[in-house]
C-alpha positions as a printed NumPy array, in Angstrom:
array([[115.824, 159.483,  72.518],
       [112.344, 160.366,  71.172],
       [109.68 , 158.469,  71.988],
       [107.081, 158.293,  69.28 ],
       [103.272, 158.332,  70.447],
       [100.143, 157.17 ,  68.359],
       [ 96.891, 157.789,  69.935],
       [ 93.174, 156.181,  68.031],
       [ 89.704, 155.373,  69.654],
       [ 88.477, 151.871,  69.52 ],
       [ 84.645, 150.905,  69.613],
       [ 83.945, 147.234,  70.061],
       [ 80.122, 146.393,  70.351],
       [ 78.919, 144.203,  72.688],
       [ 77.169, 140.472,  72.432],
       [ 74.067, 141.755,  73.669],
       [ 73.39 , 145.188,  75.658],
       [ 74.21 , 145.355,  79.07 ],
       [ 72.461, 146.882,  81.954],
       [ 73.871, 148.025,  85.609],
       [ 72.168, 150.694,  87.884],
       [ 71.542, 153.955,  86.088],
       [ 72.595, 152.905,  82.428],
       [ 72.944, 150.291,  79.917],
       [ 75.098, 149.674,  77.805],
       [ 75.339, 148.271,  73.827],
       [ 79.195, 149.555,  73.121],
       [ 82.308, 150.029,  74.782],
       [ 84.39 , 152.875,  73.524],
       [ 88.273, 152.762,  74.311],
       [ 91.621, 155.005,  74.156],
       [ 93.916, 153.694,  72.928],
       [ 97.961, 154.47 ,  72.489],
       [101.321, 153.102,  71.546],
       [104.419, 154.14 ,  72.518],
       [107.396, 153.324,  70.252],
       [111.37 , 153.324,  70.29 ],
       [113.684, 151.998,  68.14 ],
       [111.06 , 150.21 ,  66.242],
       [109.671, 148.63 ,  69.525],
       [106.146, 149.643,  70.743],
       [104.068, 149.306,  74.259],
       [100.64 , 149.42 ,  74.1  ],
       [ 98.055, 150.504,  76.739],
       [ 94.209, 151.105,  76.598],
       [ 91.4  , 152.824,  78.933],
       [ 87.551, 153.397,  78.972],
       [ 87.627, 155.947,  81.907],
       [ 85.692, 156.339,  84.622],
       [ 82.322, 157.153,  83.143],
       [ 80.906, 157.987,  87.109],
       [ 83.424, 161.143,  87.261],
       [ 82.726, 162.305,  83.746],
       [ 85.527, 160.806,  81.637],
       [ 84.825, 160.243,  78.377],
       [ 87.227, 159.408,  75.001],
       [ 87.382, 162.786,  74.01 ],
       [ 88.404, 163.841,  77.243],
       [ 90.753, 161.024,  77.909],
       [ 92.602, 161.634,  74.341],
       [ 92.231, 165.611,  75.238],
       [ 94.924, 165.065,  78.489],
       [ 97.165, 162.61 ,  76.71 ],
       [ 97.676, 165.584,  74.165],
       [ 98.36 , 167.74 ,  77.191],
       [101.142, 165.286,  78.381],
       [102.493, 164.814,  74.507],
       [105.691, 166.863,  74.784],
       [106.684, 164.588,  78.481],
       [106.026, 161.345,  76.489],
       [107.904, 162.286,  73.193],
       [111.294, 163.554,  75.635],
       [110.699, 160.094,  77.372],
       [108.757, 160.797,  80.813],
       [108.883, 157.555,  83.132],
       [106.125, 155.999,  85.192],
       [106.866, 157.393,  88.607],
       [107.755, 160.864,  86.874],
       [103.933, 159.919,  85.276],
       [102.641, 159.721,  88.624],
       [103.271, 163.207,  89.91 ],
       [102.609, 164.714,  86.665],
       [ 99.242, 163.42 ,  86.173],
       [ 95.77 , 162.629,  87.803],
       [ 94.104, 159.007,  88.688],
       [ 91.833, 157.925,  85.785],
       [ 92.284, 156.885,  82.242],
       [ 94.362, 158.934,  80.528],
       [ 97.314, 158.009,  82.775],
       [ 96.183, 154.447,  82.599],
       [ 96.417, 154.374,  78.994],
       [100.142, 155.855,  79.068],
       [101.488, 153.541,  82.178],
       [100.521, 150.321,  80.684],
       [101.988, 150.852,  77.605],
       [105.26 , 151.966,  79.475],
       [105.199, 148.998,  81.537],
       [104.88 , 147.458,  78.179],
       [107.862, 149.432,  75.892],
       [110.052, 148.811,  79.102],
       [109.076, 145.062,  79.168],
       [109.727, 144.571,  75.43 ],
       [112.879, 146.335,  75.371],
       [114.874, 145.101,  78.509],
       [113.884, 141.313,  76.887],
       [112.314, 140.551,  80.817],
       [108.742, 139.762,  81.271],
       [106.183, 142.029,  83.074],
       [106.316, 139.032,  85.732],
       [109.921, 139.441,  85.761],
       [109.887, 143.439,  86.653],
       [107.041, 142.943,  88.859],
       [108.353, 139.849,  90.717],
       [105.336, 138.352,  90.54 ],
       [104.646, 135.253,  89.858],
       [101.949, 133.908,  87.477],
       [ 99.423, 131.141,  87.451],
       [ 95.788, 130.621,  85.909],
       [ 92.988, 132.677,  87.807],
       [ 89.177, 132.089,  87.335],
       [ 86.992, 135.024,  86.788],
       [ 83.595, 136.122,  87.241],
       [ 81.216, 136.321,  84.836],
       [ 78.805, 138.991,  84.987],
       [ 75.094, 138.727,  84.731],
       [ 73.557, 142.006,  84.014],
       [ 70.11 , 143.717,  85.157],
       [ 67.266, 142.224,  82.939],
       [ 63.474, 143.109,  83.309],
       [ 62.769, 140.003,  85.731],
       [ 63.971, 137.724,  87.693],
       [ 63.686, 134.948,  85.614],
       [ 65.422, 136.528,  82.866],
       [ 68.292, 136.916,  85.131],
       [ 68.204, 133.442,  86.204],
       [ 67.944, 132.123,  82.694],
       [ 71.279, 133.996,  81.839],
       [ 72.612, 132.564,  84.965],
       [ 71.661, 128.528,  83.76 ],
       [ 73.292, 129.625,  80.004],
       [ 76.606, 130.611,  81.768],
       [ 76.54 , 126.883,  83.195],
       [ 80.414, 126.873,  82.481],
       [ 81.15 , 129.719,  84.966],
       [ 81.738, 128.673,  88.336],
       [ 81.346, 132.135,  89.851],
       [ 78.696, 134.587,  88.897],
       [ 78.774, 138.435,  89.37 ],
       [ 75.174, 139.574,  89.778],
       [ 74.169, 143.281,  88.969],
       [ 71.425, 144.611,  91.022],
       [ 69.394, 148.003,  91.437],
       [ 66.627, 148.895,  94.272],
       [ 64.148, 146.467,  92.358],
       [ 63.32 , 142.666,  93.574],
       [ 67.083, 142.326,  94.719],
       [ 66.198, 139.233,  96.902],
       [ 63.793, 138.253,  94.078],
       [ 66.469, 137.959,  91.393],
       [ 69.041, 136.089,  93.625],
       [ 66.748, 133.402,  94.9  ],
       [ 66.079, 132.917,  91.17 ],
       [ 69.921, 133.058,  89.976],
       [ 70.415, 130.737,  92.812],
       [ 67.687, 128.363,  92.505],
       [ 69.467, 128.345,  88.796],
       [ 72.927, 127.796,  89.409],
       [ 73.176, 125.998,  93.032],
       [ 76.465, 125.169,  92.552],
       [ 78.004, 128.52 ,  91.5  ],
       [ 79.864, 130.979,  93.454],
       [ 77.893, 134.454,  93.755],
       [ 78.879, 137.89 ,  94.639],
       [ 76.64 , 140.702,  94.285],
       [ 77.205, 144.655,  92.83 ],
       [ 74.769, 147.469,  93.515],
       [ 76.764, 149.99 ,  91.5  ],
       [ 75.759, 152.45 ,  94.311],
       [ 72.402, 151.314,  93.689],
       [ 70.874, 150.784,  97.12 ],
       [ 70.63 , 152.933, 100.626],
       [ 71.522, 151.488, 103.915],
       [ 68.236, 150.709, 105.3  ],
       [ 67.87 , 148.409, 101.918],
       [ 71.069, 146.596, 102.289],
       [ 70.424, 146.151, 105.653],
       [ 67.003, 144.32 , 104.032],
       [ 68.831, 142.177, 101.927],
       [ 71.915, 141.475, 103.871],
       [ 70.272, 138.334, 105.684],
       [ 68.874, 136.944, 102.801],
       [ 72.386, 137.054, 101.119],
       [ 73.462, 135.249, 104.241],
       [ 70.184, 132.035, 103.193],
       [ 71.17 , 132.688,  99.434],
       [ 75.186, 131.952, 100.391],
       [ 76.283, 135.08 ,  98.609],
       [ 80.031, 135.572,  99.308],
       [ 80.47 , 139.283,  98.669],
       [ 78.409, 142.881,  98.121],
       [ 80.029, 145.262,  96.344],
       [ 79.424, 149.229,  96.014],
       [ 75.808, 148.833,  97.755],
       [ 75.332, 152.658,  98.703],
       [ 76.636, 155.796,  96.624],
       [ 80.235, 157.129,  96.81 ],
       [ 80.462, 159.964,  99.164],
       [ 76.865, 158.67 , 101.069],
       [ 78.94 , 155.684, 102.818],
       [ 79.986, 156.683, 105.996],
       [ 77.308, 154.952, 107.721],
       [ 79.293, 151.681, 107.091],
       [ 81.641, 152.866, 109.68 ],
       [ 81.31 , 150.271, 112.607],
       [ 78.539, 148.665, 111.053],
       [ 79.193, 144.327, 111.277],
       [ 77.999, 143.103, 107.99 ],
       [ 77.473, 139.226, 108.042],
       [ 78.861, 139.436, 104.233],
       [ 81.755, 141.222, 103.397],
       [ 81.159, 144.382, 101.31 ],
       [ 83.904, 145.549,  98.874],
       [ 84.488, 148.901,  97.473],
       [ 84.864, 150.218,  94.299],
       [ 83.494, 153.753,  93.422],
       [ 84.534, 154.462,  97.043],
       [ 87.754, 153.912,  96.233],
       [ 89.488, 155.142,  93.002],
       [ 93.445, 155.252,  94.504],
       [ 95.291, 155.147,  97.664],
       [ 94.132, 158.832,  98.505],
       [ 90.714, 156.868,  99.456],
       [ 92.074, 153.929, 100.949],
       [ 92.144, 155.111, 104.449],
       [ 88.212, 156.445, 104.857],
       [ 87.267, 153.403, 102.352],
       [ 89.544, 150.616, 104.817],
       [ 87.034, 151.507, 107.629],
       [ 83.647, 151.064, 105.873],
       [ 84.617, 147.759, 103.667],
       [ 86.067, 144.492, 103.638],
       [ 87.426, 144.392, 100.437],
       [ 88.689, 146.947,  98.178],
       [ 87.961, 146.394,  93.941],
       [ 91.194, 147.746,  92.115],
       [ 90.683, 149.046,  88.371],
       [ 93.433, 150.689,  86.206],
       [ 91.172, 153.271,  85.242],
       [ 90.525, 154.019,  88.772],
       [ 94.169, 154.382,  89.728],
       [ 95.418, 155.615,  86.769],
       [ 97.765, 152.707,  85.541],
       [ 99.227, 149.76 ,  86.942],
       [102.276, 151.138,  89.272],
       [ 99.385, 152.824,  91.161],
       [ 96.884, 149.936,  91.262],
       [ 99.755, 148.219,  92.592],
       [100.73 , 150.063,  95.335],
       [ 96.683, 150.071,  96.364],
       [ 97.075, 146.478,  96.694],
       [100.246, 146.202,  98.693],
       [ 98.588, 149.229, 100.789],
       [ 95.065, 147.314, 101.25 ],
       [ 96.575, 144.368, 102.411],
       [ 98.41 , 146.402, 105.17 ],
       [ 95.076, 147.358, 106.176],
       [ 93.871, 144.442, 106.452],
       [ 91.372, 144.448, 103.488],
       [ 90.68 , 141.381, 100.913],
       [ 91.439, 142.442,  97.261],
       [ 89.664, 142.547,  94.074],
       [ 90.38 , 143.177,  90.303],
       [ 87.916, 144.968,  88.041],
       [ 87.308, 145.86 ,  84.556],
       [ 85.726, 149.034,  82.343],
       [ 84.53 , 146.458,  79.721],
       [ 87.551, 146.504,  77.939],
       [ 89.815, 144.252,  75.285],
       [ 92.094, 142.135,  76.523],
       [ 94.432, 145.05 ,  76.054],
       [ 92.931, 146.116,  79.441],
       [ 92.7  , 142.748,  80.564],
       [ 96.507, 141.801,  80.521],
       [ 97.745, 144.324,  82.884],
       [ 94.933, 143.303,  84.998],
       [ 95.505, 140.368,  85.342],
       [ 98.949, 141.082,  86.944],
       [ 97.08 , 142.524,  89.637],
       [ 94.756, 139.803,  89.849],
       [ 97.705, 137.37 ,  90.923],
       [ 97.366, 139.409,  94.315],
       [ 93.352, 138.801,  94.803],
       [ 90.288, 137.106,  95.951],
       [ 88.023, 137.585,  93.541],
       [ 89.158, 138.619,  90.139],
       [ 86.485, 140.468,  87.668],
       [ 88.01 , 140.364,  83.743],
       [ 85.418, 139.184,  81.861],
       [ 85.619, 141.902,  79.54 ],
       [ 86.465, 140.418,  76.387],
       [ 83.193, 137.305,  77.37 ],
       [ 81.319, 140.384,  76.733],
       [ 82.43 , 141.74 ,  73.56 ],
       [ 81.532, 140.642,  69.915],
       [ 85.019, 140.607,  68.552],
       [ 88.739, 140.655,  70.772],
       [ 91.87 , 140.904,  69.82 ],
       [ 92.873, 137.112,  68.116],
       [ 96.334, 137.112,  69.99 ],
       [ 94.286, 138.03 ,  73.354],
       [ 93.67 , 136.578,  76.721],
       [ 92.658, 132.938,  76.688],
       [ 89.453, 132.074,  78.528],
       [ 88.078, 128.424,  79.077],
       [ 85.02 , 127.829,  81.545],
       [ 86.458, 130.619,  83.781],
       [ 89.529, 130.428,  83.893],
       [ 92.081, 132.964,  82.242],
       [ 95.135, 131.652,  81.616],
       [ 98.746, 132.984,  81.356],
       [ 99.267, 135.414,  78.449],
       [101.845, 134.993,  76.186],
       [104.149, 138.394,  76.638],
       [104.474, 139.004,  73.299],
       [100.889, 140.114,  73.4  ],
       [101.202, 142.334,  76.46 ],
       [104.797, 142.801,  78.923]])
């Protein structure tokens, strides 16, 4: 049976621009595709990996490479071996997960065996021009027990004894984006240890990492550009803690989920990421954040308009999607 395929770029603008190490951001631009038989259609969506190059146009460009294989009906593990990590392939296994869920009548929980329950996210604070327009974002996100922090090479310990003199009761964890060297996070390390910041992620640049090898952090430090699939588990297992799964990264959700069950066999804590995406992105997300500790899907908080039948946030937590939405 054919399968039909529909492919269209989404832009959503964000609520107010957003800054990380190297770039910032006012937009989020997203691939989007349905799959459809029978009258029945699976949806998926990806922003890339921006860090390796990806882009829409190139994202759409090797979906239209793969066409023929998803019109004759190509499966997700056939998926796997046909195609690389990254967004493209997230785009199409999501919304296979999807046309399989809506189809066979069972849930996503139901093919997954997992089982669902509310999760609180973090809410990100991006890089402003000083500290104290950092920690004045931090006091307006009152509502949100646990903060994600964005920091570059400038005032790092300045801006988190400001955030935290602002929100002593919240939860903080820390990303770099590949922002700092080792001799810096060495620095800062002990005054995230005063400050009672629970995690750093991504603090030196992929591929410049191996240093972290045998080095005792008093903090745990998670991984995420240092780890895109379970190719880079095994170097990435010996340097972090904590390993940050994102669909983009692995290239769907049957990947991102074998990264988990594989991470926990080594031992490392788990968290879930986002691209700043919809809650398109969000929903098959949020199956993998069932398996974590800290779960990062605050996309839609940061965009002007989501979908109206999307992920329901309140004060942090995300609740339970309806499957009609998404699996």
């Amino acid at each position: 049976m054919t399968t039909k395929l529909s492919v269209h770029i989404e832009e959503r603008t964000l609520k107010k621009p957003f800054r990380i190490t190297g770039q910032v951001m006012t937009s989020t631009r997203s691939v989007v595709i349905a799959l459809g038989r029978n009258g029945v259609f699976g949806r998926g969506e990806a922003q890339g990996i921006f860090y390796t190059g990806e882009t829409v146009a190139s994202i759409s460009a090797q979906i239209e490479d793969v066409a023929t294989a998803i019109r004759n009906g190509i499966g997700r593990e056939e998926l796997l071996k046909l195609m690389p990590f990254g967004g493209a392939r997230n785009a199409i296994d999501c919304a296979l997960w999807d046309l399989e869920a809506k189809i066979s009548g069972k849930s996503i929980w139901e093919l997954t065996g997992i089982s669902p329950k509310p999760v609180t996210t973090v809410f990100t604070i991006g890089i402003e021009d000083s500290p104290e327009k950092m920690a004045a974002n931090a006091r307006a996100a009152a509502e949100y027990p646990v903060l994600k922090i964005k920091l570059d090479g400038n005032e790092p310990v300045e801006r988190l004894a400001a955030i935290r003199e602002a929100r002593p009761d919240a939860k903080i964890v820390v990303d770099a984006n590949q922002g700092w060297n080792f001799k810096l996070l060495k620095e800062v390390l002990p005054h995230c240890v005063e400050l009672d910041i629970s995690m750093v992620e991504q603090p030196l640049p992929r591929g410049e990492d191996a240093e972290l090898e045998g080095f005792e952090s008093p903090i745990i430090l998670a991984a995420d550009e240092s780890c895109l699939d379970t190719s880079e588990l095994e170097d990435a297992s010996k340097r972090y803690g904590m390993i940050n799964i994102k669909l983009d990264k692995t290239g769907g959700l049957t990947e991102a989920l074998r990264l988990a069950r594989a991470a926990k066999d080594k031992g490392c804590k788990l968290m879930v990421g986002n691209m700043l995406g919809s809650s398109l992105s969000m929903a098959p997300s949020f199956v993998v954040a069932q398996l974590c500790d800290f779960v990062d899907i605050d996309g839609p908080l940061l965009i002007q308009y989501d979908h109206p039948d999307g992920l329901e946030y309140h004060d942090g937590t995300v609740e339970v999607f309806d499957p009609s939405f998404w699996g």
